[in-house]
C-alpha positions as protocol buffer text, in pm:
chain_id: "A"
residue {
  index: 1
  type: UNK
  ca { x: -7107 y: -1102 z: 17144 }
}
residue {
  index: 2
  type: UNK
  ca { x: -6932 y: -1372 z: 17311 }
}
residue {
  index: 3
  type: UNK
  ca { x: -6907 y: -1172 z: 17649 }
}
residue {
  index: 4
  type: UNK
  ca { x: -7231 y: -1103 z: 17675 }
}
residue {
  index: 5
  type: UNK
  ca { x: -7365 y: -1463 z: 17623 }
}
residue {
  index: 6
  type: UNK
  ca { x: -7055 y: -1506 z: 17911 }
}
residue {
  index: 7
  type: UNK
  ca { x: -7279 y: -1262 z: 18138 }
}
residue {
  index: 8
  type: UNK
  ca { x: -7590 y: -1358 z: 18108 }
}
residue {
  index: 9
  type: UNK
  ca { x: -7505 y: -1716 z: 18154 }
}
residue {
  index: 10
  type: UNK
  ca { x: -7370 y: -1583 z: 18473 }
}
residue {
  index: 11
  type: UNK
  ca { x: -7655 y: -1386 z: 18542 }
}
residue {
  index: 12
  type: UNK
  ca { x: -7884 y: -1697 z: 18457 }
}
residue {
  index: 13
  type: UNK
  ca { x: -7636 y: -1916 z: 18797 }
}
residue {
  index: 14
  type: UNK
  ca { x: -7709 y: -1631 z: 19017 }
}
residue {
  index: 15
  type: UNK
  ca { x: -8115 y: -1665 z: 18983 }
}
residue {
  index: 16
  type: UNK
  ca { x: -8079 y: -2091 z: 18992 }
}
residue {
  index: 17
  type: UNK
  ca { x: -7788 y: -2074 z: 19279 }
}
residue {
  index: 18
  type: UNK
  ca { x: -7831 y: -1703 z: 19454 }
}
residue {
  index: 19
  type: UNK
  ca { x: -7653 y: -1714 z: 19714 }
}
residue {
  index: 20
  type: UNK
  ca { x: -7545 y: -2071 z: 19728 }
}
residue {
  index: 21
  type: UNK
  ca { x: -7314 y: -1951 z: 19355 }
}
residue {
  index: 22
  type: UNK
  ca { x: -7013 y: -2041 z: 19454 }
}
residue {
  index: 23
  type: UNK
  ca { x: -6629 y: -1899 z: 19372 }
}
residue {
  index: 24
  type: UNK
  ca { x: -6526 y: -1835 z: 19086 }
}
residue {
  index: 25
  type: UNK
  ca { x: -6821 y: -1760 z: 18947 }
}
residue {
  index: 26
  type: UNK
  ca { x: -6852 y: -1459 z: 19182 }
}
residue {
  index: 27
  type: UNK
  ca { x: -6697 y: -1286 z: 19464 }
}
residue {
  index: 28
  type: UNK
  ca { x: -6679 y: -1007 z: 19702 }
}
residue {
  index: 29
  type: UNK
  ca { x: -6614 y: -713 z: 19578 }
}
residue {
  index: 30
  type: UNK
  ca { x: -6272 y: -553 z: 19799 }
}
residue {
  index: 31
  type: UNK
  ca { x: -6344 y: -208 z: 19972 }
}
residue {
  index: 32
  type: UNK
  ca { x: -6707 y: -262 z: 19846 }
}
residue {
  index: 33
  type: UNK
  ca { x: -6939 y: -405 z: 20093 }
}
residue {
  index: 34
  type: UNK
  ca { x: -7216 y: -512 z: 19995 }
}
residue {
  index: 35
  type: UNK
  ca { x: -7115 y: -568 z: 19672 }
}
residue {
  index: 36
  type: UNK
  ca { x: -7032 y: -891 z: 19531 }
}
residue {
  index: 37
  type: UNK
  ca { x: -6897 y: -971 z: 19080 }
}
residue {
  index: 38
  type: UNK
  ca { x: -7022 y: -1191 z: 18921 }
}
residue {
  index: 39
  type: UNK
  ca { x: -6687 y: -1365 z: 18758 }
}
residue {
  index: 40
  type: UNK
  ca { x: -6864 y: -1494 z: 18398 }
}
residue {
  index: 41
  type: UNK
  ca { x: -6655 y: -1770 z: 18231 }
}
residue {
  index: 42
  type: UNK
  ca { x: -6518 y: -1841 z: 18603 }
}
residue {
  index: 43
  type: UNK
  ca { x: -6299 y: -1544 z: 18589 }
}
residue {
  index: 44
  type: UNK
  ca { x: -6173 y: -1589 z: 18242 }
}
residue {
  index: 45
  type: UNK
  ca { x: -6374 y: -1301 z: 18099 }
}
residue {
  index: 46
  type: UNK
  ca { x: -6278 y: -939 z: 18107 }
}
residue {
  index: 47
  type: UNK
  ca { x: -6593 y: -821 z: 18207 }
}
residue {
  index: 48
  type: UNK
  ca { x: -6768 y: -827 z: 18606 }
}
residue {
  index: 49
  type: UNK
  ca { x: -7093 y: -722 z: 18721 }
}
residue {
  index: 50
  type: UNK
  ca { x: -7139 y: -569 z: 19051 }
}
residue {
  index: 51
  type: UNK
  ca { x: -7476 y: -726 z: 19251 }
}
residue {
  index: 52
  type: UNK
  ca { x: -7583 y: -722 z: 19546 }
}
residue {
  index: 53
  type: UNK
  ca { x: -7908 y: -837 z: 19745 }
}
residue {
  index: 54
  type: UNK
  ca { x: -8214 y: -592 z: 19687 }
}
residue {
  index: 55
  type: UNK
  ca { x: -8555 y: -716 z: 19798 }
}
residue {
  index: 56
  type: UNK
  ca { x: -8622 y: -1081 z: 19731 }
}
residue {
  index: 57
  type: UNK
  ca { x: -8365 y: -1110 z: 19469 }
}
residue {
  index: 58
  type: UNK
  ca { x: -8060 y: -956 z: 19380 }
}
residue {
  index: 59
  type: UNK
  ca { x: -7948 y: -666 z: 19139 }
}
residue {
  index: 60
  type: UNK
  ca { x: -7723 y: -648 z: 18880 }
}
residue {
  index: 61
  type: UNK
  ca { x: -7603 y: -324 z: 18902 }
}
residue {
  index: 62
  type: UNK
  ca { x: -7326 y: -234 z: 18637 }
}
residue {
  index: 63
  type: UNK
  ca { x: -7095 y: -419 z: 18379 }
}
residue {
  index: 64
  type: UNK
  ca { x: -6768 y: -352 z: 18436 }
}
residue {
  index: 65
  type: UNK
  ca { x: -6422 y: -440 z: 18313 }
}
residue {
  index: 66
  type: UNK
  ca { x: -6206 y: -651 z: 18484 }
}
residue {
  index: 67
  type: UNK
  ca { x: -5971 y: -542 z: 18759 }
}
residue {
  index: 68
  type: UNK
  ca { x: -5651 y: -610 z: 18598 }
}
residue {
  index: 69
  type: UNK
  ca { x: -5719 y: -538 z: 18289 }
}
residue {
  index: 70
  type: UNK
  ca { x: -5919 y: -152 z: 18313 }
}
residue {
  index: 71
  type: UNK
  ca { x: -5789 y: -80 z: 18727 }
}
residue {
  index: 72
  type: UNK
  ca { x: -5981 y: 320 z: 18668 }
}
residue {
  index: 73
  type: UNK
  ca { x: -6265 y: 154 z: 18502 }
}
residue {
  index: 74
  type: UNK
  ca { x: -6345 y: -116 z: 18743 }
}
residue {
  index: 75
  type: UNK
  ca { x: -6293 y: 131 z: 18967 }
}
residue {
  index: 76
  type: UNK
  ca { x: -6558 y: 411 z: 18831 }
}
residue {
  index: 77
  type: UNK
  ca { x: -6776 y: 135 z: 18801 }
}
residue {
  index: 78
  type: UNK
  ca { x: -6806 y: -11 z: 19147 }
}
residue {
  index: 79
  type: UNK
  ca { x: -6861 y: 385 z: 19217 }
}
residue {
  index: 80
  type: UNK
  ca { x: -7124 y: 412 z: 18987 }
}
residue {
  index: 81
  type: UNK
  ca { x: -7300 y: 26 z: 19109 }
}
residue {
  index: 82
  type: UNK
  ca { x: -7278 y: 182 z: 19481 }
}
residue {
  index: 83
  type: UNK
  ca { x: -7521 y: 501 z: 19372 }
}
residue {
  index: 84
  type: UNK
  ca { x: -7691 y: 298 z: 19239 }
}
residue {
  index: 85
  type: UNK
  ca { x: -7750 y: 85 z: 19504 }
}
residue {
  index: 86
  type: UNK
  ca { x: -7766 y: 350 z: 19734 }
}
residue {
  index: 87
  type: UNK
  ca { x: -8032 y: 494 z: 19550 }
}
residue {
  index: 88
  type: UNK
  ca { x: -8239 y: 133 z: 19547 }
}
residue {
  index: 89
  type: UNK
  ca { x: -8293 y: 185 z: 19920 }
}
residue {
  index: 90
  type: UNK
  ca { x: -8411 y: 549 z: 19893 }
}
């Protein structure tokens, strides 16, 4: 329960800040472009969630874990956010 208060309160600095949110509350996401994480708890959390600009705004587009701790399932996840977003410009 925790986490998920830790991402939306994340969630809730990307719609006040957008792209003005600064590190380490997000970041780019490597091999990924144009993905960016949101980093709730400044990083501390084991969770991310891939984003990226659609539209006016910006979508969240997966919850994933953390690099280091789940390396596959951050993985699989960025995969999954960038069909996702692929499929939000179709």
């Amino acid at each position: 329960m925790r986490e998920q208060v830790a991402v939306q309160h994340a969630i809730e600095k990307l719609r006040a800040l957008g792209e003005r949110l600064p590190f380490p509350h997000q970041s780019a996401v490597r091999g990924a472009p144009p993905l960016r994480e949101l980093r709730p708890r400044s990083g501390r959390s084991r969770w991310r969630a891939p984003y990226a600009r659609h539209d006016e705004g910006f979508a969240i587009l997966a919850i994933v874990p953390e690099a280091l701790v789940d390396q596959q399932g951050f993985d699989r996840g960025v995969a999954l956010a960038q069909r996702r977003l692929a499929g939000l410009k179709e």
